[in-house]
TIKEDREN-585050 format. One record per residue (C-alpha): z, y, x. Coordinates in steps of 0.25 Angstrom, whole numbers, padded with zeros to 4 digits, always signed. Layout:
<loros>
ZYX/...
</loros>
This chain:
<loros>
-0015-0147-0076/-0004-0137-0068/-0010-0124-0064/-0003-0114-0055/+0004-0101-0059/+0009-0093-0046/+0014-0078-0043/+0019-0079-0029/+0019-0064-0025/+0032-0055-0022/+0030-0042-0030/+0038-0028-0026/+0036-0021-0040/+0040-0008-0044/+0044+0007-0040/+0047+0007-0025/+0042-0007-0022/+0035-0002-0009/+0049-0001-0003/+0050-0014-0003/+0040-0015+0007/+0045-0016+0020/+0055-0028+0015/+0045-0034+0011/+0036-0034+0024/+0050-0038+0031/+0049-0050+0022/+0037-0054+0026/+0041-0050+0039/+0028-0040+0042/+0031-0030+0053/+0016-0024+0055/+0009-0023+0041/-0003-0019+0039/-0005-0009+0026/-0019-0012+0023/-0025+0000+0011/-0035+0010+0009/-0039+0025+0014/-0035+0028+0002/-0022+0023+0000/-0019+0026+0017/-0017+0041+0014/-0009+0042+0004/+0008+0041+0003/+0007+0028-0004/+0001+0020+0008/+0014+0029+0017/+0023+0026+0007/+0021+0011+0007/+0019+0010+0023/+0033+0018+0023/+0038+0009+0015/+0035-0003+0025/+0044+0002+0035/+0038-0002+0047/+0040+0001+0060/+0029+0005+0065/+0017+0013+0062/+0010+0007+0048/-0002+0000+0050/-0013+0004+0040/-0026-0001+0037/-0033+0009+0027/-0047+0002+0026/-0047-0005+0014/-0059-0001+0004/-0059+0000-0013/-0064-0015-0011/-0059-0022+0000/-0069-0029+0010/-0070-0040+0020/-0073-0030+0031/-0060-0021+0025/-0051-0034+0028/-0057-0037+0042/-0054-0021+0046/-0040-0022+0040/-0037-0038+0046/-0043-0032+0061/-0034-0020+0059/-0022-0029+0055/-0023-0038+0068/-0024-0026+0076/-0011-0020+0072/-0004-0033+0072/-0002-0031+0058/+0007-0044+0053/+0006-0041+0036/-0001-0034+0026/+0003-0021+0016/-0008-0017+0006/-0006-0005+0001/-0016-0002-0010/-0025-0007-0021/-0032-0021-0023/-0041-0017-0012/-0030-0016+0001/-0023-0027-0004/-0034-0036-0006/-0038-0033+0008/-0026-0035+0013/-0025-0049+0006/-0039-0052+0013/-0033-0046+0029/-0020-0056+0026/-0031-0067+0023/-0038-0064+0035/-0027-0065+0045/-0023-0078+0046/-0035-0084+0039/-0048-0083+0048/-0061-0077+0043/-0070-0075+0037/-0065-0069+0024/-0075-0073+0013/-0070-0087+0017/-0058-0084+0008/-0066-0081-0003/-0060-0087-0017/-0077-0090-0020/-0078-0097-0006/-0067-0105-0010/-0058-0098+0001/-0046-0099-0008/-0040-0113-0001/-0044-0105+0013/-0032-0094+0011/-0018-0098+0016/-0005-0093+0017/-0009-0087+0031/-0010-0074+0027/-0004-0060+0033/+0009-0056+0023/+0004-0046+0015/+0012-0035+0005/+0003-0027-0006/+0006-0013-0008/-0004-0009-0023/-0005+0006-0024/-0013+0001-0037/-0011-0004-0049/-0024-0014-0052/-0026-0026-0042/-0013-0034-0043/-0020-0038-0029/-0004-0037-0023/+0000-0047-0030/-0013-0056-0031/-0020-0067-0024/-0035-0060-0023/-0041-0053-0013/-0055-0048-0016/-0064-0043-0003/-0078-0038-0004/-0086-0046+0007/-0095-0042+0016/-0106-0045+0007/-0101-0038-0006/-0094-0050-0012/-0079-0047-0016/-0073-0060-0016/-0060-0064-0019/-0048-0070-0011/-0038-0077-0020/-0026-0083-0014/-0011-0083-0016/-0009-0081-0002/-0016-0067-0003/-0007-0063-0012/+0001-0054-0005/+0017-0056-0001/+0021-0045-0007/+0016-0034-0017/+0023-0023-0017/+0020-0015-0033/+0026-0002-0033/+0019+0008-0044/+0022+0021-0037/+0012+0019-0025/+0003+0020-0039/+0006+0032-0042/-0004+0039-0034/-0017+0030-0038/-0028+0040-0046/-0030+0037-0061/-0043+0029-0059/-0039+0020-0049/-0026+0019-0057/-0037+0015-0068/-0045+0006-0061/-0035-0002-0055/-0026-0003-0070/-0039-0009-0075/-0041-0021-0062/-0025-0024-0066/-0030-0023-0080/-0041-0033-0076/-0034-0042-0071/-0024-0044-0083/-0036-0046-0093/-0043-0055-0082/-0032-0065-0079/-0028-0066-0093/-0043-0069-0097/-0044-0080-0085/-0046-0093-0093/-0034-0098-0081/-0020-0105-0086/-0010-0095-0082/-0001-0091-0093/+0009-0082-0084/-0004-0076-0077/-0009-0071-0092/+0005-0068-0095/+0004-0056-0084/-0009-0053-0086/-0007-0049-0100/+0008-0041-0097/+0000-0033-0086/-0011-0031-0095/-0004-0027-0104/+0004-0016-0093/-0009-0011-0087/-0013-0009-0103/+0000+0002-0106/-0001+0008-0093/-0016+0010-0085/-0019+0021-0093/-0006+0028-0093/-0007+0026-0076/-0020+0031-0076/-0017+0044-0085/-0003+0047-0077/-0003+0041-0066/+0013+0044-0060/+0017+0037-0072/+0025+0026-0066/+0028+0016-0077/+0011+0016-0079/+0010+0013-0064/+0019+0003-0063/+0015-0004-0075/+0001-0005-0070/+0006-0009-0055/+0013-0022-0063/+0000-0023-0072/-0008-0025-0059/+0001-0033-0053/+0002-0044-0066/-0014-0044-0067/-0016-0050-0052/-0003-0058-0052/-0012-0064-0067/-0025-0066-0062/-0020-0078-0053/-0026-0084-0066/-0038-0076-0060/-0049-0064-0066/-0061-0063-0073/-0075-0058-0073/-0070-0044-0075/-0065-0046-0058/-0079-0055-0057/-0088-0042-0058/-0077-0033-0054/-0076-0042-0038/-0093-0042-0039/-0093-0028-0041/-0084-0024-0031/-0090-0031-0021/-0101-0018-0022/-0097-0011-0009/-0104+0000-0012/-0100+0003-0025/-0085+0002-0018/-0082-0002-0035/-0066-0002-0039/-0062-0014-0044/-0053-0010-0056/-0063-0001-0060/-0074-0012-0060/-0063-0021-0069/-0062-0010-0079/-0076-0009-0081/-0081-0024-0081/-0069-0027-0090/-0075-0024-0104/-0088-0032-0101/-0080-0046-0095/-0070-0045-0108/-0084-0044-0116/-0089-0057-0110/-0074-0064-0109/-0072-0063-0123/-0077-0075-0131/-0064-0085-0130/-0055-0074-0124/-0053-0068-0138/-0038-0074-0139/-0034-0068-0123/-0039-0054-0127/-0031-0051-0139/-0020-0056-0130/-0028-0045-0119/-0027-0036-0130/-0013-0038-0135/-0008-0035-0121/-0017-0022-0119/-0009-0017-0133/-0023-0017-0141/-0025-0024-0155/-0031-0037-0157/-0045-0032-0164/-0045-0022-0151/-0058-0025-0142/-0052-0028-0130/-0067-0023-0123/-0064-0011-0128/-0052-0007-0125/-0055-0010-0111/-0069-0001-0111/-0059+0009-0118/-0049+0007-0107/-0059+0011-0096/-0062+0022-0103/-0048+0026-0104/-0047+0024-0089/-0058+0030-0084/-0066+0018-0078/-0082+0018-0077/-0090+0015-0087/-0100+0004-0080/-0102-0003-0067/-0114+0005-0067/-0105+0019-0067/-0099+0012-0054/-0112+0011-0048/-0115-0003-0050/-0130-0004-0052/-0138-0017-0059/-0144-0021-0046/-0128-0026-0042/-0127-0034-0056/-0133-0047-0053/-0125-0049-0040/-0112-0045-0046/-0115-0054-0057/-0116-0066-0046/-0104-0060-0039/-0095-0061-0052/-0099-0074-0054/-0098-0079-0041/-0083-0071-0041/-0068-0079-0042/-0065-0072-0054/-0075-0078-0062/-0068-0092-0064/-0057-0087-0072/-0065-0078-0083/-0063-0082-0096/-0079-0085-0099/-0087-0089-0087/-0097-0079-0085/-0111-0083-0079/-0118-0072-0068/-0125-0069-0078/-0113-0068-0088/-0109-0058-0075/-0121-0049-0075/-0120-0046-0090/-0107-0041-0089/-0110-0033-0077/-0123-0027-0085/-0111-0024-0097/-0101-0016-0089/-0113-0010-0081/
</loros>
């Protein structure tokens, strides 16, 4: 049987990319964007520098609402603003989180509601068409790859964080350029390596027939490998940065072959509105504990893993991703994030329950779930 390969995004990559945006909103003939980011971002020079370089002739419309996870009612708030401004195109400026809402607001314009409806786990995937609104990603972080991929990930009113998955929501354009990274503090810079990270070892891991897809993931592996640490410890070091911009951006244009349980746990866990978890972070730490259970029959892909990562073949590949943490500064335990053992048994279900889950290596049961839970708490 034929299977599909495809990478059908247009990439501004490198030093100065942003002043390729007004051109490129010309192109796709956007007059009225909406920039659609965080309070976070909103008061710094790198959300001024990228709406100068829109060049637009009018006042910038800005929608600085989204939170760490991006949530339904977020993408109603950001979708009502949109309509009132007469917005007519979409610029996210930001992490995973602005762009993912933003790929959920483009969604929703044409598309009618309700959102869940969308869902990949509600078999929403045949429901999402070309109608979208254009839309231009802006990553001010190196971790997500979301400008370049076709997920969107949304906690519900509910709790769950479900995923969107279509090559329509992969945005027009991604606009890459490593200096709006400068700025980012060492552990987001940390926790947002290891998500690229993630997706690397994930997407290489997924039992899936894609050669190229593994190709990239084990080349930006082996990038975000050389370079995390160094853009953690000096952060205005711009090789380091842009060497983890293109790591992030290979890992999400790979896991089109799709993830793992590591994101299985990681989308349950998110979910935890109150908890407000990071979801690199949450990567990090469930990474040792879903390598322990995905070993048996992967022992010939982690040498390759670990051939890329520039360690020796009687290296424990566990290890030196619990030494790895440790280098970086990430928790612990889930339990040092404020998970407690009353959220296990849902999250479990969750995972199981999760898209992700169909392309892991081993197939892990709810309970297989709550065991590694239990590990990494």
């Amino acid at each position: 049987m034929p299977y599909i390969i495809n990478y059908l995004t247009k990439i501004q990559f490198g030093e100065h990319a942003i002043a390729e945006l007004a051109n490129e909103l010309h192109l796709l003939q956007v007059k009225r964007p909406l920039f659609v980011t965080d309070k976070g971002l909103s008061a710094t020079p790198v959300l001024a520098q990228v709406v100068e370089a829109a060049r637009l002739n009018a006042d910038a419309c800005i929608f600085d609402g989204t939170p760490s996870n991006p949530t339904e009612i977020a993408v109603e708030s950001a979708l009502a603003f949109l309509k009132e401004n007469d917005c007519d195109g979409i610029v996210a400026v930001g992490g995973g989180s602005s762009i993912d809402l933003a790929k959920a607001v483009a969604l929703l314009f044409n598309h009618p509601a309700p959102l869940r409806q969308y869902a990949a786990i509600e078999g929403g995937v045949a429901k999402i068409n070309a109608d979208v609104l254009p839309l231009i990603a802006v990553p001010t972080t190196a971790g997500t790859g979301s400008e370049v991929g076709r997920a969107s990930l949304i906690t519900m009113k509910d709790n769950r964080k479900l995923g969107f998955l279509s090559p329509y929501l992969i945005p027009a354009v991604a606009i890459c350029d490593p200096r709006l990274t400068l700025s980012l503090p060492p552990f987001l810079t940390a926790a947002t390596g290891m998500d690229a990270i993630a997706h690397c070892v994930e997407t290489f891991l997924s039992p899936k027939i894609n050669p190229p897809a593994e190709a990239i993931a084990l080349d930006g592996l082996a990038r975000a490998s050389q370079y995390l640490v160094e853009a953690v410890e000096n952060g205005e070091n711009l090789t380091a940065r842009n060497e983890m911009m293109m790591a992030a951006l290979e890992g999400a244009m790979a896991f089109q072959k799709g993830l793992g349980a590591v994101h299985s746990l990681s989308h349950a866990l998110g979910g935890l509105h109150e908890l407000k978890l990071h979801h690199g972070t949450l990567n990090a730490v469930l990474m040792p504990t879903v390598l322990k259970f995905n070993q048996p029959g992967c022992e010939e892909k982690f040498t390759r893993l670990k051939d890329a990562m520039g360690l020796n073949p009687d290296d424990d590949l566990v290890k030196a991703f619990e030494k790895l943490n440790v280098t970086l500064g990430m928790p612990a335990s889930l339990s040092e994030m404020g998970v407690t053992e009353e959220h296990l048994d849902q999250l479990a279900q969750w995972a199981l329950e999760d898209h992700s889950t169909a392309t892991n290596p081993r197939a892990p049961s709810k309970e297989d779930f709550y065991s590694m839970l239990k590990d990494a708490f």
